[in-house]
C-alpha positions as CSV (number, residue, x, y, z in Angstrom):
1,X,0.0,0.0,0.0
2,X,3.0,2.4,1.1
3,X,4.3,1.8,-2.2
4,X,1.4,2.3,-4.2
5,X,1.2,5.4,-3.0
6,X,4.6,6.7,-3.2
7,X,4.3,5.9,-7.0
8,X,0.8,7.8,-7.0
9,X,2.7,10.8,-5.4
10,X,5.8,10.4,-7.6
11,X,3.0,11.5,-10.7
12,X,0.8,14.1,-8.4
13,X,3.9,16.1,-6.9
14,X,5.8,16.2,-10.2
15,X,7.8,19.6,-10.8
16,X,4.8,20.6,-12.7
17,X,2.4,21.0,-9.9
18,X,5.3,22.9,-7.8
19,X,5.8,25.1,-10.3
20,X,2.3,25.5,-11.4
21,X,1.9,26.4,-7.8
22,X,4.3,29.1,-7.5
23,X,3.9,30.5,-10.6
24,X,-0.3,30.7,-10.7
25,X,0.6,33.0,-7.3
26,X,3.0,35.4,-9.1
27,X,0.9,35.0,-11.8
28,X,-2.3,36.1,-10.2
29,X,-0.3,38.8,-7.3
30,X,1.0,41.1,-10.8
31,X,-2.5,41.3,-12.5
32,X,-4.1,41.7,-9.4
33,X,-1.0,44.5,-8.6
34,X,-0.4,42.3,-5.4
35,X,-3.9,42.9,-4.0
36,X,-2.8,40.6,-1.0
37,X,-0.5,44.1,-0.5
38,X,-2.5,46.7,-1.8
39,X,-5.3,45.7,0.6
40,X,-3.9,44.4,3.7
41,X,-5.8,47.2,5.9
42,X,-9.1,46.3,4.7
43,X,-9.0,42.8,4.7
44,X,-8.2,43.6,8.6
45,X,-11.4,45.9,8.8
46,X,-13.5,43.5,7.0
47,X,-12.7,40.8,9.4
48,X,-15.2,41.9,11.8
49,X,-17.4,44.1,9.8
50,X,-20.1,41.4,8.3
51,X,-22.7,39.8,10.4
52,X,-24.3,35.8,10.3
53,X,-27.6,35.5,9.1
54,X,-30.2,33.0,8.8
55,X,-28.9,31.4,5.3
56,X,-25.4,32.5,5.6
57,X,-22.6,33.1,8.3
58,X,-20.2,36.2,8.8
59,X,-17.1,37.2,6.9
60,X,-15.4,36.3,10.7
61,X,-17.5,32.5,10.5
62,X,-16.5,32.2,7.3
63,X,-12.5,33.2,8.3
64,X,-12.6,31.0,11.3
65,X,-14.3,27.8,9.1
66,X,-11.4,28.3,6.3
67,X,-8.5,28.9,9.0
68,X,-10.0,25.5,10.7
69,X,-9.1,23.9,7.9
70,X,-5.8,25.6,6.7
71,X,-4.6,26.1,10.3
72,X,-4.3,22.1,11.2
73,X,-1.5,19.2,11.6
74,X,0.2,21.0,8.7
75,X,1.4,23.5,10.7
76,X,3.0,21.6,13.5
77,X,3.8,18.3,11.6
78,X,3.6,19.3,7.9
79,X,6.4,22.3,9.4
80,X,8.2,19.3,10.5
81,X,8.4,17.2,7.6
82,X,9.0,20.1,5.2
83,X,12.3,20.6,7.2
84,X,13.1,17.0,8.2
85,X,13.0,16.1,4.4
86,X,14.1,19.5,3.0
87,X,15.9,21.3,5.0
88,X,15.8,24.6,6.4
89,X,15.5,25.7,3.3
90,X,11.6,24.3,2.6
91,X,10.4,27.1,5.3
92,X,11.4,30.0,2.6
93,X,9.3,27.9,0.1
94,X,6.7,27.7,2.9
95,X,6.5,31.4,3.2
96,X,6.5,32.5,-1.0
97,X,3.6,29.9,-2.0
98,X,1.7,31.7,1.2
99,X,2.9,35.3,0.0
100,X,2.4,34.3,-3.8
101,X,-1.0,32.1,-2.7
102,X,-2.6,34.8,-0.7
103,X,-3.9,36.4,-4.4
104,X,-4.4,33.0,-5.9
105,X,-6.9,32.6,-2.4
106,X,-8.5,36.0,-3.6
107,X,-9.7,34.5,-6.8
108,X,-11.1,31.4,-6.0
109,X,-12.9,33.0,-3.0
110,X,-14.1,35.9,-4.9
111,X,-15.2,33.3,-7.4
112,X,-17.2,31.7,-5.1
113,X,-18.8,34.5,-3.5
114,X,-19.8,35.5,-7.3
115,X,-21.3,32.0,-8.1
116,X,-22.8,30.4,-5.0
117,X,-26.3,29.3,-4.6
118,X,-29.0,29.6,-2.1
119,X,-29.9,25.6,-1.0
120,X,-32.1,24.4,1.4
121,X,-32.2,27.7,3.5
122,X,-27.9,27.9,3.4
123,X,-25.4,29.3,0.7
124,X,-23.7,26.5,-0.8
125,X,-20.7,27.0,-3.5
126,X,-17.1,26.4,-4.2
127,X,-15.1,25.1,-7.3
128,X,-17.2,22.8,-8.6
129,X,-20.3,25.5,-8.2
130,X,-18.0,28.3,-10.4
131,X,-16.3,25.1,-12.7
132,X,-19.6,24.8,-14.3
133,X,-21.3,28.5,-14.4
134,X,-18.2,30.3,-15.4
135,X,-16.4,27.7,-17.6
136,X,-19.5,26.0,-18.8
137,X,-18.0,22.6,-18.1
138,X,-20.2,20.4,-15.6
139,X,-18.6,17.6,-16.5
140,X,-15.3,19.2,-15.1
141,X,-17.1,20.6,-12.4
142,X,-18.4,17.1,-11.6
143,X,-14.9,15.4,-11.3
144,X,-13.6,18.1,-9.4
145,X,-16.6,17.4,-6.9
146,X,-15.7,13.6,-7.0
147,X,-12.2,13.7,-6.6
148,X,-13.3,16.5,-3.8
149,X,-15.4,14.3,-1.6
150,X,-13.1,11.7,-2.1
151,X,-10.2,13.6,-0.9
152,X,-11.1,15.3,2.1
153,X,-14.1,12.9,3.3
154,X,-11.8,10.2,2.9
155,X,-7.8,10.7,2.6
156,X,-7.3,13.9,4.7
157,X,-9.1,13.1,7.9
158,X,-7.0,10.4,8.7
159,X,-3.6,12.4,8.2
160,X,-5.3,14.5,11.2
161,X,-6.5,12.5,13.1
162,X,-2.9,10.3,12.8
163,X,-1.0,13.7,14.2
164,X,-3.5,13.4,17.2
165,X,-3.0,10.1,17.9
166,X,0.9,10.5,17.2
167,X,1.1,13.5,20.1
168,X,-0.4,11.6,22.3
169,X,1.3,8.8,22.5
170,X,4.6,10.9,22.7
171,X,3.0,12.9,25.6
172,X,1.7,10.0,27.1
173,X,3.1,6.9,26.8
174,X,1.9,3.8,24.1
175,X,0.0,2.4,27.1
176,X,-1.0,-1.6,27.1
177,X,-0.9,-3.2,23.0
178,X,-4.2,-4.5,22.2
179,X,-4.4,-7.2,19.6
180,X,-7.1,-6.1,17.0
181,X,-8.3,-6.8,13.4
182,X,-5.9,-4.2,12.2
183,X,-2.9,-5.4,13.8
184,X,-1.6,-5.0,17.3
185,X,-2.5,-1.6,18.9
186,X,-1.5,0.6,21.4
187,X,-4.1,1.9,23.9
188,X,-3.4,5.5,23.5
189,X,-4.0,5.5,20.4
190,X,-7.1,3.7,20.4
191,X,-8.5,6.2,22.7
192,X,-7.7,9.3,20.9
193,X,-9.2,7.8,18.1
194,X,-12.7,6.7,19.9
195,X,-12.7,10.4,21.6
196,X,-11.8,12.4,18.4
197,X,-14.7,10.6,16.4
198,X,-17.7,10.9,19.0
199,X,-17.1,14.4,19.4
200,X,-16.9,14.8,15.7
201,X,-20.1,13.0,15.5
202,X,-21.8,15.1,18.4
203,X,-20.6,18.3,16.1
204,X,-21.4,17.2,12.2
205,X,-24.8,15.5,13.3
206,X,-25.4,19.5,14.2
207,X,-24.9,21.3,11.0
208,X,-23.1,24.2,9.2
209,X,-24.2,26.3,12.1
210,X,-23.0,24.3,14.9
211,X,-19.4,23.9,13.1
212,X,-19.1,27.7,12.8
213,X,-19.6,28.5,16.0
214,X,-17.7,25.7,17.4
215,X,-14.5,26.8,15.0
216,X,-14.4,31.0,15.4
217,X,-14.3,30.3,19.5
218,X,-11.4,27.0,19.2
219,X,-9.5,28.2,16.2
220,X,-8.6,32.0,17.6
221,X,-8.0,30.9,21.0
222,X,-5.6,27.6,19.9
223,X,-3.9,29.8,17.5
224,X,-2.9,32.6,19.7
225,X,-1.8,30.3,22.8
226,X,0.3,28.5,19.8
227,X,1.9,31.5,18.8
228,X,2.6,32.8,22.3
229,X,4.6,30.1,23.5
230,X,6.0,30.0,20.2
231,X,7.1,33.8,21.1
232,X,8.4,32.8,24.6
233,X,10.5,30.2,23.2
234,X,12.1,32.5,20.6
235,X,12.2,35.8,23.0
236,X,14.5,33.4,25.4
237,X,16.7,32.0,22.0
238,X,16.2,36.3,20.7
239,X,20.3,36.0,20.1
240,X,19.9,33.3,17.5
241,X,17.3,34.6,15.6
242,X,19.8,36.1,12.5
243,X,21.4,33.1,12.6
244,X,18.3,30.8,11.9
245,X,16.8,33.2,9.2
246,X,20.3,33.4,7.4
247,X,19.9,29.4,7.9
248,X,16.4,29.6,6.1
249,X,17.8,31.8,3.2
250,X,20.9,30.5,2.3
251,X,19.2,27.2,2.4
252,X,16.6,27.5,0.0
253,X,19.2,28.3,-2.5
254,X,22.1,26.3,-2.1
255,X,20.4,23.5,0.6
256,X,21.9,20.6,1.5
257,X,18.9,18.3,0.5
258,X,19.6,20.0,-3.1
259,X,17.3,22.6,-4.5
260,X,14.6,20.4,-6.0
261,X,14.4,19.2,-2.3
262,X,13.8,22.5,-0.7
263,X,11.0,23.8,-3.6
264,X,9.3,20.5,-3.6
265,X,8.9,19.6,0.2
266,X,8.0,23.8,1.1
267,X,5.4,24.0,-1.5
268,X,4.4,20.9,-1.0
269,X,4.0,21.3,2.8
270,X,2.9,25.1,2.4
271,X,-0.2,23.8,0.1
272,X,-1.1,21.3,2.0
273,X,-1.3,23.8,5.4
274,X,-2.3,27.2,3.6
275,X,-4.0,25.4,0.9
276,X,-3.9,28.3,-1.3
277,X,-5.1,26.9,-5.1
278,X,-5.8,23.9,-3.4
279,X,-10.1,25.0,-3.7
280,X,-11.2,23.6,-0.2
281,X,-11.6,27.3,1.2
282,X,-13.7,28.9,-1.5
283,X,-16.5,26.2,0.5
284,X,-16.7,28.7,3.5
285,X,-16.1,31.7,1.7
286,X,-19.2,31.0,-0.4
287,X,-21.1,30.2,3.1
288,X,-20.4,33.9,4.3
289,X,-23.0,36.7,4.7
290,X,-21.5,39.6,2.8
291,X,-22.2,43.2,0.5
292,X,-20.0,42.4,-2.2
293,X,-17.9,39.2,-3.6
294,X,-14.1,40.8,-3.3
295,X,-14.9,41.3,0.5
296,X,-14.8,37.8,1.6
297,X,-11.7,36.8,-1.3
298,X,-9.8,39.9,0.9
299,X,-10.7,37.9,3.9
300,X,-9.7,34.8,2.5
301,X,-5.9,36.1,1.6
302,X,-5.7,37.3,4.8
303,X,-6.4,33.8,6.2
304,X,-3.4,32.3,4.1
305,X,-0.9,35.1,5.8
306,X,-2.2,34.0,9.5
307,X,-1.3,30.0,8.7
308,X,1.2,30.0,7.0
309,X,3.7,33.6,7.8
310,X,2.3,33.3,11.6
311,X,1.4,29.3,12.6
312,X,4.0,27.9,10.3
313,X,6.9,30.5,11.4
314,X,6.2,29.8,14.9
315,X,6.7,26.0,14.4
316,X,9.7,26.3,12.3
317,X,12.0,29.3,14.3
318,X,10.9,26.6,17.7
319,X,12.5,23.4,15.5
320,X,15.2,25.7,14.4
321,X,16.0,27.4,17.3
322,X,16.6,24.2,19.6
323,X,17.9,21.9,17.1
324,X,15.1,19.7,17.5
325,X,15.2,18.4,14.0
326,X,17.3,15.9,11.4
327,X,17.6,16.1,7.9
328,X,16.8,13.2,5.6
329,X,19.4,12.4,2.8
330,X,19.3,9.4,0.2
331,X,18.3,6.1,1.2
332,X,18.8,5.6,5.2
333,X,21.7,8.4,5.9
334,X,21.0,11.7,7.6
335,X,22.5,14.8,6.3
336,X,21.8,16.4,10.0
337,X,21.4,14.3,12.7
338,X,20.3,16.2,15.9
339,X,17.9,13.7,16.9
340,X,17.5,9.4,17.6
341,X,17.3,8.2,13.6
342,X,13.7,6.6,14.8
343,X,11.9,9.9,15.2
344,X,9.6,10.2,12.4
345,X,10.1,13.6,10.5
346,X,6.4,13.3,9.2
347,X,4.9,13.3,13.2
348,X,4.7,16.2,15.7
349,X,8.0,14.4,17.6
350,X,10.1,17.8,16.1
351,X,7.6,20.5,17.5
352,X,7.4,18.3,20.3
353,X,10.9,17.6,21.2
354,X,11.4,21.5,20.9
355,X,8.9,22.8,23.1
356,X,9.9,20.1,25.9
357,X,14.0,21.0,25.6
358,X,12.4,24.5,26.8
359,X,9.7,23.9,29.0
360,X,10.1,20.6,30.5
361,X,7.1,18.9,30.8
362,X,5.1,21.3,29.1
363,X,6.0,20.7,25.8
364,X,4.4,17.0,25.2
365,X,1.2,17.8,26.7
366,X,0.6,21.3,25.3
367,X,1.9,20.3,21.5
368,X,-0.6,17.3,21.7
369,X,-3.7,20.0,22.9
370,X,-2.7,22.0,20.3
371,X,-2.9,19.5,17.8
372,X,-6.0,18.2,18.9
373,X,-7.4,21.1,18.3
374,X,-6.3,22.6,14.8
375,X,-6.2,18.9,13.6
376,X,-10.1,18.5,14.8
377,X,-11.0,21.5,13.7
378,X,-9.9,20.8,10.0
379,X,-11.6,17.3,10.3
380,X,-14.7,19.5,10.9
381,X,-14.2,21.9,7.9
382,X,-13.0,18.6,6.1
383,X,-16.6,17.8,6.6
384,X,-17.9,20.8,5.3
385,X,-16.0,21.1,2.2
386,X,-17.2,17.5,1.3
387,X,-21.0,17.9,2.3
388,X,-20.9,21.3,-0.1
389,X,-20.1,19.1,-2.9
390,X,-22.3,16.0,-2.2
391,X,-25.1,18.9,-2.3
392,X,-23.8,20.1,-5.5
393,X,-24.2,16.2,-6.5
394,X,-27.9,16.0,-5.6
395,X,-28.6,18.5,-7.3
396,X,-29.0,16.4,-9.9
397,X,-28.4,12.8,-8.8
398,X,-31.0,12.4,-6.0
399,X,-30.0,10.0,-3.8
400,X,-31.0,9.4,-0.4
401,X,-28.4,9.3,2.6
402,X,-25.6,10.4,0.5
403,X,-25.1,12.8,3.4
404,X,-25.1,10.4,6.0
405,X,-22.8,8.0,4.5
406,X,-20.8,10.8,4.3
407,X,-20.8,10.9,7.9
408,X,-19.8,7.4,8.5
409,X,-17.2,7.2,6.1
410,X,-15.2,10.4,7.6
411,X,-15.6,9.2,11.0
412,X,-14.5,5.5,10.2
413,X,-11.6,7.5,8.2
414,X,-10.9,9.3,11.2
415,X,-10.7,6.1,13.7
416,X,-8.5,4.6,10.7
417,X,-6.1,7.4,10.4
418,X,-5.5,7.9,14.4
419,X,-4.2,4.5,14.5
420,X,-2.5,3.9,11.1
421,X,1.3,4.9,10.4
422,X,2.4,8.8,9.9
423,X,3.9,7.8,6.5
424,X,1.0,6.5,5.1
425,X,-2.0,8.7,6.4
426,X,0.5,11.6,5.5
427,X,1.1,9.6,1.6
428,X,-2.5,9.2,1.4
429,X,-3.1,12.9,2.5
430,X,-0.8,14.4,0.0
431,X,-3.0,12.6,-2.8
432,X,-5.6,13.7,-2.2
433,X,-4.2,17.5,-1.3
434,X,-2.8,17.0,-5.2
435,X,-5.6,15.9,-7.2
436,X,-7.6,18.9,-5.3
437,X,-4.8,21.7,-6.7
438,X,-4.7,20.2,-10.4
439,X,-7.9,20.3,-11.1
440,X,-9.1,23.7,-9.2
441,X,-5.6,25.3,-10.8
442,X,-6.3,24.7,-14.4
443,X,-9.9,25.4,-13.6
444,X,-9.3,28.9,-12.2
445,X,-7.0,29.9,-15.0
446,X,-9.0,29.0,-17.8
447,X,-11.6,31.0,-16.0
448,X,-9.6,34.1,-15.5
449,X,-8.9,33.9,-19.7
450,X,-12.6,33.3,-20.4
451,X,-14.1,35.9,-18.4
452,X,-12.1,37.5,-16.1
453,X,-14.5,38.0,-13.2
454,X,-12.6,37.7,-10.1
455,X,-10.9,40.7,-11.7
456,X,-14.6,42.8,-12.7
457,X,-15.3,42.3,-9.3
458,X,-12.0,43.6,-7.5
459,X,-11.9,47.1,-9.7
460,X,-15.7,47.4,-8.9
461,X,-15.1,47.2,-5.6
462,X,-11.8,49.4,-6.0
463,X,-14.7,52.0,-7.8
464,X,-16.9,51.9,-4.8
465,X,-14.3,52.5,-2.3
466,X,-13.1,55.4,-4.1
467,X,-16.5,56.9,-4.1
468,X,-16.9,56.4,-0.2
469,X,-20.4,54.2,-0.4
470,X,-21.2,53.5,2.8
471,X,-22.9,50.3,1.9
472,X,-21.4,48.3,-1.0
473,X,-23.3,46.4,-3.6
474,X,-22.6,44.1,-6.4
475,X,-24.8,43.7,-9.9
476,X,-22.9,41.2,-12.4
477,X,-25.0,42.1,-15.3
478,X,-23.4,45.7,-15.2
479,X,-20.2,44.2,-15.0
480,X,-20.8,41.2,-17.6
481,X,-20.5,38.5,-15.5
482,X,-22.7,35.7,-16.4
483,X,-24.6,33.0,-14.4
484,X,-24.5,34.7,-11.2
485,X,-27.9,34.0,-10.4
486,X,-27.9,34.4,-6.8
487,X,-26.9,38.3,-6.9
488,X,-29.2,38.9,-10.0
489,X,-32.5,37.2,-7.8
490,X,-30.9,39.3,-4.6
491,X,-31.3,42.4,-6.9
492,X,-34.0,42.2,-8.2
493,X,-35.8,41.5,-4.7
494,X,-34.4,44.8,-3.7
């Protein structure tokens, strides 16, 4: 199975998805003129600006939803694994495809804003949703939904819920071995697992609603405690700080993994945690309540700047800073070796060995909460994302209790992936995390050459600031934009 999937990734992560990564950013950040720039103050102000209501929630629902799902394992583990098989190197990579990918997040939320669809009394969109109204293609649209559902209902949960059970055990102990269908056991992990997955059925039993407000309370409060200690740890190391960033820059260039190394594993890693292009947090952005489309794709950008330049920094200056980390080479050698060779570079045991060399017997316990946490969260927006596009589904194939074998099969997933291996929950993971950015890539460039509305939208909202309106509004027929049905019926009500 391990090597099955290797060979799967071998084709996914080619230097063409890197690249098309990195350059559908820089791409997108000169004709926008570097919106993610240009408008950092207002994506702050629009943060708290918009309000829930009964069909939709706020621009700050909408935020905390998407950042449950970017800010996750990724950004403890993923950190770890971008360095342990990259070097110090993959964190400069980390930080350009979130710089470059904060305008590539603008699009494909603005997108969604401009195509989403009122359904059974919530807003429902996302790639699949703007795939077919602004390409025309709902047979594109309709893989893209597939490939979706399968991803993140299936492969993704369990690379989660693995970092969970993973953090545990390391804080922990193993505990007794059990003997089960699936091999021999350890306690710890089969507890995590049970725990995880009846609280995540207590929560997706409950709705859109329920997950929103359950994720902009968690997510804030996880992520600032994160970052705090992460700001301890490097105010007591402040000396070394030069040193780690010269480390970081003169690594990316010249690194001792090679540079191939370096790209691959930092855009790889800084996908799969800011998921930028990726299309799994244009979902919430079409959920949110707001005036015009470019408001919540500002939000969205802004969302890719707190996981990746703020969660993911924190995590790697910690590794960096105490040592805590090796470096893979070819085959079984070690081009740094600061740790035991058995420590698993794709498993919290970096973050977690660093926070424990500085705060001993802190570090274990509070690197597992954390994880439990951002890794749950993203379970629950994991949901999300796939119930948006089983609804997209039924709309025209009605079956009944597609949704609740959804349900099952993510919570069966999630047991799975808590008590599986790192390598191949992670393997599986990155599958799924690269089908996802093909498709939703190629999708939002042929879109932008088509019709350019992500684009009509931005200078129409750039036209309204300028004029001071104090409430903003949105009419794609002025602006040419087709099949936005939900903004023409909203006009035409008022």
């Amino acid at each position: 199975m391990q090597d099955l999937v290797d060979t799967l990734n071998g084709f996914i992560w080619s230097p063409a998805l890197i690249y098309l990564c990195l350059g559908t950013g820089l791409f997108f950040s000169i004709v926008t003129r570097f919106v993610q720039v240009r408008h950092f103050r207002e994506m702050w102000r629009l943060l708290f600006s918009g309000k829930e209501s009964e069909k939709g929630i706020s621009s700050f629902q909408a935020l905390a939803v998407s950042l449950s799902g970017r800010v996750g394992t990724g950004n403890i583990a993923g950190v770890a694994a971008a360095i342990g098989f990259g070097g110090p190197g993959a964190v400069f990579w980390m930080w350009m495809v979130a710089f470059l990918g904060a305008a590539t997040a603008y699009i494909e939320s603005t997108l969604a804003q401009i195509y989403k669809e009122e359904q059974e009394g919530e807003y429902r969109g996302g790639p699949a949703y703007y795939i077919e109204k602004a390409m025309g293609q709902k047979w594109y649209a309709w893989i893209f939904a597939i490939a979706t559902i399968f991803a993140v209902g299936v492969l993704l949960p369990g690379v989660q819920s693995n970092s969970i059970g993973n953090a545990v055990e390391l804080a922990f102990g193993s505990g007794a071995m059990i003997d089960t269908a699936m091999g021999q056991l350890s306690f710890a992990k089969i507890l995590s697992g049970t725990i995880v997955v009846l609280v995540l059925g207590f929560i997706i039993f409950g709705g859109v609603k329920r997950i929103a407000h359950f994720t902009q309370v968690v997510v804030p409060f996880m992520a600032l405690s994160y970052i705090i200690l992460a700001c301890v740890i490097i105010a007591l190391n402040i000396s070394e700080i030069p040193g780690i960033i010269g480390m970081i820059l003169s690594d990316a260039f010249t690194p001792m993994a090679g540079v191939g190394a370096a790209i691959g594993w930092g855009v790889k890693r800084g996908v799969y945690s800011n998921e930028a292009g990726q299309g799994t947090g244009p979902h919430a952005a079409a959920a949110a309540e707001v005036q015009h489309p470019a408001q919540q794709g500002l939000v969205q950008a802004f969302s890719v700047y707190v996981d990746t330049l703020f969660v993911c920094s924190a995590t790697a200056f910690m590794i960096l800073i105490t040592g805590a980390y090796n470096v893979h080479g070819a085959g079984d050698a070690f081009l740094v070796q600061n740790l035991a060779a058995n420590v698993a570079a794709n498993s919290p045991a970096f973050t977690q060995t660093a926070v424990e060399s500085v705060l001993p017997g802190v570090g274990k316990p509070f690197v597992a909460l954390a994880l439990f946490f951002f890794s749950f969260t993203t379970i629950l927006a994991y949901y999300y994302i796939a119930e948006t596009n089983v609804a997209y589904i039924k709309r025209t194939l009605h079956i009944p209790g597609l949704i609740f074998a959804l349900k099952i099969a993510l919570m069966a997933s999630t047991f799975y992936g808590a008590v599986r291996t790192a390598d191949l929950a992670w393997g599986l993971g990155d599958v799924g995390v690269g089908l996802m950015a093909w498709l939703n890539i190629i999708g939002i460039l042929i879109i932008f050459f088509m019709a350019r509305p992500a684009m009509k939208a931005l200078k129409d909202y750039e036209r309204q600031q300028k004029e001071g309106v104090e409430r903003y509004s949105f009419d794609p027929e002025k602006l040419g934009i087709k099949n936005a049905d939900f903004w023409v019926k909203r006009n035409a009500k008022k």
